[in-house]
VMD Tcl script that draws the C-alpha trace (Angstrom):
set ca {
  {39.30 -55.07 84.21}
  {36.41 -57.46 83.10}
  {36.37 -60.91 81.33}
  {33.28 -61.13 78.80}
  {32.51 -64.70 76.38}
  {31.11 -64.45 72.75}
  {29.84 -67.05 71.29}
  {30.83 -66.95 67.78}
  {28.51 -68.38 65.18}
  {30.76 -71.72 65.13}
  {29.63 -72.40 68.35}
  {33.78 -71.14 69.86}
  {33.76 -69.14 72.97}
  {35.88 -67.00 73.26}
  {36.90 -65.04 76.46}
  {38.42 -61.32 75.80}
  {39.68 -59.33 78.50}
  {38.03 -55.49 78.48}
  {39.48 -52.37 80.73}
  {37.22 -51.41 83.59}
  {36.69 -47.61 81.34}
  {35.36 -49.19 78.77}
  {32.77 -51.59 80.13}
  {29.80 -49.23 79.94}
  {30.72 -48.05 76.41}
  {30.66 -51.44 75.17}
  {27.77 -52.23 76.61}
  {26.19 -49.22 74.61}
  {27.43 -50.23 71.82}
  {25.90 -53.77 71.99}
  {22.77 -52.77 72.97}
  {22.80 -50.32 70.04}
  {23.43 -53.11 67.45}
  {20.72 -55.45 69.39}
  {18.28 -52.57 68.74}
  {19.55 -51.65 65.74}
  {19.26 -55.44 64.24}
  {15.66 -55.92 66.09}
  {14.15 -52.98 64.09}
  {15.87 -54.02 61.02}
  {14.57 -57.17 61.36}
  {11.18 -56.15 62.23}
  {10.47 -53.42 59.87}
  {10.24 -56.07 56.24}
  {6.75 -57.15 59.09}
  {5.65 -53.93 58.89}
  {5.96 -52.87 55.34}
  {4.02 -55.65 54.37}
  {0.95 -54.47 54.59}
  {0.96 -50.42 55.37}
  {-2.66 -49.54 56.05}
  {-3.88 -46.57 53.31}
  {-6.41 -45.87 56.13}
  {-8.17 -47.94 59.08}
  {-11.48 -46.92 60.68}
  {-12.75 -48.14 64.12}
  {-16.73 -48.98 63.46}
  {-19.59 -49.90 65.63}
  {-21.75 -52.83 65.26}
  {-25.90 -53.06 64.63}
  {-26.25 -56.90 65.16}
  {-24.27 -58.29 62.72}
  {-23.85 -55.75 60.41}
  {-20.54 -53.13 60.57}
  {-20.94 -48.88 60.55}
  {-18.15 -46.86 59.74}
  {-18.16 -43.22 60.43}
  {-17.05 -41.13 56.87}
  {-16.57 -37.59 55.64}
  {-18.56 -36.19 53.06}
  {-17.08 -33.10 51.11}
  {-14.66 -32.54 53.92}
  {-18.07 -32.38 56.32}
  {-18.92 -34.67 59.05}
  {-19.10 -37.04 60.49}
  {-21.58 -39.41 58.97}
  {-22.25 -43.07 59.93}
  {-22.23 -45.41 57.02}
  {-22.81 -49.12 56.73}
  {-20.55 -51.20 54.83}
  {-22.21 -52.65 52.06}
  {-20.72 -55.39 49.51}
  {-24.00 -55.68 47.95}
  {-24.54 -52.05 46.90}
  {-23.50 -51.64 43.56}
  {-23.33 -48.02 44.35}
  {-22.06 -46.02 47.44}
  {-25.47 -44.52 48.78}
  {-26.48 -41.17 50.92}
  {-29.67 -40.09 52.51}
  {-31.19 -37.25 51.27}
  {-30.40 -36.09 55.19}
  {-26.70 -35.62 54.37}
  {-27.90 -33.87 50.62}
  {-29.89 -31.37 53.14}
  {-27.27 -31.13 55.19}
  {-24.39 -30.44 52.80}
  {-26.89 -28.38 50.69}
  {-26.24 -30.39 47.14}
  {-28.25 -29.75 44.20}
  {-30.11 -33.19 43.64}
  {-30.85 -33.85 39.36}
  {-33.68 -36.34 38.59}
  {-34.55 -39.86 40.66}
  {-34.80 -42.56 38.56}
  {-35.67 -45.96 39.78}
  {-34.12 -49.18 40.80}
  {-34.65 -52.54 42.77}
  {-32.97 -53.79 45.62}
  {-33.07 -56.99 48.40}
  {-36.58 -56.62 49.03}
  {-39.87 -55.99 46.84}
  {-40.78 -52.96 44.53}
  {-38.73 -50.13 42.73}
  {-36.50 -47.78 44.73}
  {-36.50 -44.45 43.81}
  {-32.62 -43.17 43.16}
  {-31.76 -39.43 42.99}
  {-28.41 -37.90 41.93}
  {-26.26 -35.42 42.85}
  {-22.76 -34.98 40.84}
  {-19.10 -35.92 42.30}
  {-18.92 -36.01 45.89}
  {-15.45 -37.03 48.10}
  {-16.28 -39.38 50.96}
  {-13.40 -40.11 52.96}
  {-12.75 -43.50 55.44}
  {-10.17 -42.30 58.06}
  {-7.44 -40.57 56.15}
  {-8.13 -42.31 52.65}
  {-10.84 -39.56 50.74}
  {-12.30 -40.94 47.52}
  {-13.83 -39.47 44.71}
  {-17.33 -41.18 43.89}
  {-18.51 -39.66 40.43}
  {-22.17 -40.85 41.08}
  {-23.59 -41.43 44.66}
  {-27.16 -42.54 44.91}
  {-29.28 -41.09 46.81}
  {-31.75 -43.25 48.27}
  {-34.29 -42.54 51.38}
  {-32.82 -45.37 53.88}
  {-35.13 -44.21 56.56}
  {-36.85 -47.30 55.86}
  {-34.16 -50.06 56.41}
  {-34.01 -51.37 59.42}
  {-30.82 -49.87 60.66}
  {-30.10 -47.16 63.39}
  {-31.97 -43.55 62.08}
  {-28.61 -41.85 62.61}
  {-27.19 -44.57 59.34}
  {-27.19 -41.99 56.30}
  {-25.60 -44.11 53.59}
  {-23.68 -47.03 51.95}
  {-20.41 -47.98 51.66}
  {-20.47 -49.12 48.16}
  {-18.90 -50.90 45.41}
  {-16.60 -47.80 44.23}
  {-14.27 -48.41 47.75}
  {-14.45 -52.20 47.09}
  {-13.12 -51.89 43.37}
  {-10.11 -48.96 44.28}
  {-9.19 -50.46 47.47}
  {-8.03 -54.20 48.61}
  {-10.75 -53.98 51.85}
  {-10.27 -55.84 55.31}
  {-13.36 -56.48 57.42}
  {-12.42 -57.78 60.98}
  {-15.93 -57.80 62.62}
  {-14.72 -58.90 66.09}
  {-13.35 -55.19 66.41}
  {-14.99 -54.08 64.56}
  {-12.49 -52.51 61.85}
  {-12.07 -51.57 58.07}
  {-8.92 -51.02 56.63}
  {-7.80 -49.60 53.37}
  {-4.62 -51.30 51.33}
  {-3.16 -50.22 48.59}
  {-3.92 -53.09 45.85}
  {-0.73 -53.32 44.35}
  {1.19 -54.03 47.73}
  {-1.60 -56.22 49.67}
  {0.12 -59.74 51.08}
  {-2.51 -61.99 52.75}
  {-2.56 -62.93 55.78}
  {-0.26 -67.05 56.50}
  {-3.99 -68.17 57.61}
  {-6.44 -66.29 55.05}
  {-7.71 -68.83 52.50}
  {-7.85 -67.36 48.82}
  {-11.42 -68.05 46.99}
  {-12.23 -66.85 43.55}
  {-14.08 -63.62 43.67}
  {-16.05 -62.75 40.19}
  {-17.30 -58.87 39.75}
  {-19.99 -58.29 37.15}
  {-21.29 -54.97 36.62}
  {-19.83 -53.61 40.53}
  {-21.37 -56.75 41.62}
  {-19.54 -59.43 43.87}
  {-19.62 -63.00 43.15}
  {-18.30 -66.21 45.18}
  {-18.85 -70.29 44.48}
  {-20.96 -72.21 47.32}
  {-21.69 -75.45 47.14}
  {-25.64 -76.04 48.99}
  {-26.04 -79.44 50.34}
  {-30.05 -79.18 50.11}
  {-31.30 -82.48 51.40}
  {-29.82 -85.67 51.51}
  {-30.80 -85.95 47.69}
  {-29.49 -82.83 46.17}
  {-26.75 -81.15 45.87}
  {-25.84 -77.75 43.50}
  {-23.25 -75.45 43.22}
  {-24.60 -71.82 42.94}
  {-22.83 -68.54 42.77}
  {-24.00 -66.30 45.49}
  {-23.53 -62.31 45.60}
  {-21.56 -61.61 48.68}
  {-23.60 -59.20 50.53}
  {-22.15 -57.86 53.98}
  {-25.30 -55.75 54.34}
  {-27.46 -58.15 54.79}
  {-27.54 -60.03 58.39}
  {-28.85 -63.61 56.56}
  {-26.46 -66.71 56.08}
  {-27.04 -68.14 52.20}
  {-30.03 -67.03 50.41}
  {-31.50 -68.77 47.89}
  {-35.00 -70.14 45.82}
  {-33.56 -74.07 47.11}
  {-34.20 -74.00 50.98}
  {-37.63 -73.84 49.73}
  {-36.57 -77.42 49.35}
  {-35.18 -77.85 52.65}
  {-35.64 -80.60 55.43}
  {-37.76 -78.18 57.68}
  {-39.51 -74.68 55.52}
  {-41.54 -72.01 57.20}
  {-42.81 -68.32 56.68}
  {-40.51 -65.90 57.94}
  {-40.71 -62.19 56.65}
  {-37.79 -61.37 54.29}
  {-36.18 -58.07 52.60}
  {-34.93 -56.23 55.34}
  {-32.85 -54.35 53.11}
  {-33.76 -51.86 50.06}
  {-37.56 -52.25 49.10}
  {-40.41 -53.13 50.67}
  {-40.38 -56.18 52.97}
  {-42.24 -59.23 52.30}
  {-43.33 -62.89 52.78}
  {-40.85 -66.01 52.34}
  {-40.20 -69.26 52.93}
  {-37.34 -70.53 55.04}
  {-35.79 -73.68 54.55}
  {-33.30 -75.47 56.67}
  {-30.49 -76.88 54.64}
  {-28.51 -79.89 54.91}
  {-24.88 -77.78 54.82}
  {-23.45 -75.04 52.95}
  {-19.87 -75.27 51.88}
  {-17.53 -72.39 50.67}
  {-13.90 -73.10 49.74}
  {-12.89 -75.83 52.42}
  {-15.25 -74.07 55.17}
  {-18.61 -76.50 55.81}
  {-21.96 -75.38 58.06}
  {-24.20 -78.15 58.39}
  {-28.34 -77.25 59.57}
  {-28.25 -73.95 57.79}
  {-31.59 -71.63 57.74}
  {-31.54 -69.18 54.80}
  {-34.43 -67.44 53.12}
  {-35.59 -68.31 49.56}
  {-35.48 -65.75 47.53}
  {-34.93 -65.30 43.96}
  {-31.59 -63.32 44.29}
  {-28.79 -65.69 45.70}
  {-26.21 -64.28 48.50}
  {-24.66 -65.03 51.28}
  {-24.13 -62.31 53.94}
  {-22.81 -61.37 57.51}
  {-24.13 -64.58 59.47}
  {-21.18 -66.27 57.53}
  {-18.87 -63.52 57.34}
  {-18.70 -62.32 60.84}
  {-16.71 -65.79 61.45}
  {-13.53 -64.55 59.47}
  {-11.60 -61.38 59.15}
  {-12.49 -61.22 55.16}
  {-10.62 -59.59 52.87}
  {-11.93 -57.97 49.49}
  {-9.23 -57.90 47.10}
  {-11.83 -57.36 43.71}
  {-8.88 -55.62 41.57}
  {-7.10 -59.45 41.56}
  {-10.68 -61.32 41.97}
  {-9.44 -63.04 44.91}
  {-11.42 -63.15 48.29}
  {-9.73 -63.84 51.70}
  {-11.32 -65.37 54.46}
  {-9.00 -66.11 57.81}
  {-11.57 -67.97 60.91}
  {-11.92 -66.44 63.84}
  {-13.48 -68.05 66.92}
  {-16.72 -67.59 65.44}
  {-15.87 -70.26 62.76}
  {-17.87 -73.35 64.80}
  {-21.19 -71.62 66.03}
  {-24.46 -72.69 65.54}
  {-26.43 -70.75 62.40}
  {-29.67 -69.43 64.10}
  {-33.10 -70.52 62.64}
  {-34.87 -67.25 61.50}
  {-37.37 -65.20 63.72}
  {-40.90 -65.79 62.70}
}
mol new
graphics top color blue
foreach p $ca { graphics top sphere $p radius 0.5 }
foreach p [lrange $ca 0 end-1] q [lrange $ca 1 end] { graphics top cylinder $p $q radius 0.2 }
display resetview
């Protein structure tokens, strides 16, 4: 024979005498309901946010590769690329998979000059276990961007419109949510996110100088490695030439300017360097200091700090 206490919710002990053959039994038993009520209470955690698919990437400076599957073939290393209005593939992987390209046409991109764009039909690229259809990849020659030779394409604007997408660069990770079940994170802050023609759109507010001030909207470009671009840090307390583009198109001559601060939602960067150019964005030298969160289908952006938040924003190489 044992004695045992329960506290009752009440706060009453209560002392119940148990036979000596049925110690271990109860003792089954109440580990069984401890279990039982741990799982049950740990399981609404885990079906908040059920992951379609995540996918373990490497890094090439600040930017973040992901390794895909085209057409069930692969793998392939793609960057992940909020600015491409299109997912992209090398004409390496249209060799490789033997697809019938149809006639280029032409666009622009980040840096000078018209890109030639071919096309190939419906292809399924797939990120971890999550395959999607994209109706009409372009295929672009990359092997002039400055990222690793074994980079064969772009992970476009198609994933960022079907999918909510989480970027955690410290990881590095993507992961895939379903957009009707997404719950942000207790620390993310929410900004507006506009999308105009597969085209991604945030507010910044660019403390120039000490004697201007303007709010532009920037496209939110995690392929490129800059901080804010824009035509005002021409107008900046320090400017010099720096080479710019370093993207699609040919690379070219800018100014740099060094600006006062930069402000998005309640975050603030003061003695910014950016490069003016006539497209606005701001890219991976900001992002890479938050997990950020895509969620285009509700036009909301997440961005939750990491210990990046505080660090000094480089001056440009010259």
């Amino acid at each position: 024979m044992f004695e045992t206490i329960f506290e009752l919710p009440s706060k009453i002990s209560v002392a119940i005498t148990i036979p000596g053959d049925y110690r271990g039994l109860l003792f089954l038993r109440l580990a069984g309901y401890a279990m039982a009520s741990l799982v049950f209470c740990t399981l609404p955690l885990l079906a908040q946010n059920p992951p379609l698919a995540q996918v373990t990437g490497k890094h090439d400076g600040k930017l973040i590769l992901v390794p895909v599957r085209v057409n069930n073939k692969g793998p392939f290393w793609f960057c992940v690329d909020s600015g491409a209005s299109h997912t992209v593939m090398d004409p390496f992987i249209v060799a490789r998979l033997k697809l019938k390209q149809t006639a280029a046409a032409a666009t622009t991109g980040t840096g000078k000059g018209k890109v030639h764009v071919g096309h190939v039909g419906p292809v399924s690229i797939q990120l971890g276990s999550q395959p999607l259809t994209i109706e009409d990849p372009w295929i672009i020659d990359l092997s002039g961007v400055p990222i690793p030779k074994w980079v064969h394409g772009l992970i476009g604007a198609e994933f960022f419109e079907r999918f909510v997408l989480e970027l955690e660069p410290n990881r590095p990770l993507l992961t895939l949510y379903d957009q009707q079940k997404y719950r942000p994170a207790k620390n993310a802050v929410s900004l507006p996110l506009l999308n105009e023609d597969h085209k991604f759109f945030v507010q910044a507010t660019i403390e120039v100088n000490t004697n201007k001030i303007v709010e532009h909207k920037l496209r939110i470009d995690t392929g490129s490695s800059d901080s804010v671009a824009d035509e005002v840090t021409r107008e900046g307390r320090q400017v010099r030439e720096t080479v710019a583009g370093r993207g699609l198109g040919d690379d070219f001559k800018a100014l740099s300017g060094l600006l006062q601060a930069l402000n998005l939602g309640p975050f603030r960067w003061t003695n910014v360097w950016g490069p003016a150019i006539p497209q606005p964005l701001i890219g991976m030298e900001i992002f890479r200091r938050f997990t950020t969160t895509f969620d285009v289908p509700h036009r909301l952006l997440y961005l939750a700090p990491n210990e990046h938040l505080t660090e000094k924003i480089p001056a440009p190489a010259q």
